[in-house]
N, C-alpha and C positions, 0 to 999 in steps of 0.2 A: 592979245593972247600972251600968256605966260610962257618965257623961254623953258625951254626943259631944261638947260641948267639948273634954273632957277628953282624949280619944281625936284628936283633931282638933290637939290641941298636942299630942301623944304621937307621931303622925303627923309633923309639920313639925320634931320635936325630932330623930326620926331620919332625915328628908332631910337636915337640918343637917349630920349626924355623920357620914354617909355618904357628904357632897360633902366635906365636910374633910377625909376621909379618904386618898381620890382626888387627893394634890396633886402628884402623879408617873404617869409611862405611860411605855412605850418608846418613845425614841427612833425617827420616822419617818422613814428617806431615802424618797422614791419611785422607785423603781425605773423602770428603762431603761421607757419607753413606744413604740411603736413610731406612727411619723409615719404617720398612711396617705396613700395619693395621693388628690388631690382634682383630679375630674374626669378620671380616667385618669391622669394624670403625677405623678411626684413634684414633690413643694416645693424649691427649691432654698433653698443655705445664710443667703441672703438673706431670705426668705419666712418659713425658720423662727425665724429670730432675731427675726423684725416679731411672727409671733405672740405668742412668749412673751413679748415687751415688750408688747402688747395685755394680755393673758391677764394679766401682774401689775400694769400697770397699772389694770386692772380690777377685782382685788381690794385696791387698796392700797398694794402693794408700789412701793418704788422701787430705780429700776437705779442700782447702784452705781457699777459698770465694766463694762465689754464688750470681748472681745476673740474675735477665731473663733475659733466652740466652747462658748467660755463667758459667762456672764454671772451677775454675781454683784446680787445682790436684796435688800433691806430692806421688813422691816415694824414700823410702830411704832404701838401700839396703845394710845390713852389715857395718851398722854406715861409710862407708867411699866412698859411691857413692849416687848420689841424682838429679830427673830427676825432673823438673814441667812443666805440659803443660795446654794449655788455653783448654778449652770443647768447643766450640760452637753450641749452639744448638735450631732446630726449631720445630715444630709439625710436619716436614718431615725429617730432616737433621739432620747431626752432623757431625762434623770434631774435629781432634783433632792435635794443633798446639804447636811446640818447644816454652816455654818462658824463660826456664833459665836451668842449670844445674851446678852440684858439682863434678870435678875428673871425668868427664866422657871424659876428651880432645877435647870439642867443639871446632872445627875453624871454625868462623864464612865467613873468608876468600875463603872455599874450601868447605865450607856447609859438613863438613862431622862429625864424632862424635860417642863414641865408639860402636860397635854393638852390644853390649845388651841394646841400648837404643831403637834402634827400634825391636827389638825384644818387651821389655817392652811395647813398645805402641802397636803393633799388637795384643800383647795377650789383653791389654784393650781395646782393639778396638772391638776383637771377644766377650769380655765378654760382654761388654756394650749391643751388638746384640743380642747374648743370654738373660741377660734382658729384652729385648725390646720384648721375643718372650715369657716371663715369662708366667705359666699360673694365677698368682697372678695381669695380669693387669688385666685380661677376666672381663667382668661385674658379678656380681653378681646376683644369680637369687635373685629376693624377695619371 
């Protein structure tokens, strides 16, 4: 019989090889999200751009530039990985698109790229939504 030591390093030998293995994934845009209305009405184009600067500043992220429509975003994560993506955005929609990255093994060849960067975007993706459902857009009573 196999001591469980043994077994127990045999164990942790092949999480080892199996996370090393893992150092690429595809490539994640987030696809078009659709804004819902809050409280009956839509958000206007002003409202949406307040979320998604909420939403990525909440994860991290900083705004690069902003112009209507778009807004472009940075993450930089223990001074030695760094992700930026494009925002795009309308009074119904948002997407959020790969524009560059640092040490995170882009090949643009094989569309693939390390897996915490879509991770990264997913959680900006749900914050952004969350924002978008803030009770701070609601109208105000007078």
């Amino acid at each position: 019989m196999i001591p469980r030591r043994t077994l127990f390093a045999l164990f942790l030998i092949l999480c080892a090889v199996s996370m090393a293995c893992r150092k690429s994934a595809p490539l994640y845009d987030a696809p078009a999200k659709d804004i819902p209305a809050v409280s009956e009405r839509k958000l206007s184009l002003d409202e949406v751009r307040a979320a998604i600067i909420r939403g990525a500043s909440s994860r991290g992220w900083t705004i690069e530039s902003q112009s209507p429509g778009l807004i472009t975003a940075n993450i930089m994560v223990r001074n030695k990985h760094s992700a930026t993506v494009d925002i795009h955005y309308t009074e119904t929609s948002f997407d959020i698109k790969y524009r560059d990255s640092f040490n995170l093994n882009y090949n643009p060849k094989t569309g693939t790229i390390h897996p915490n960067y879509d991770r990264w975007v997913n959680y900006l993706s749900e914050s952004i939504r969350r924002e978008m459902h803030n009770d701070s857009l609601l109208p105000r009573a007078q």
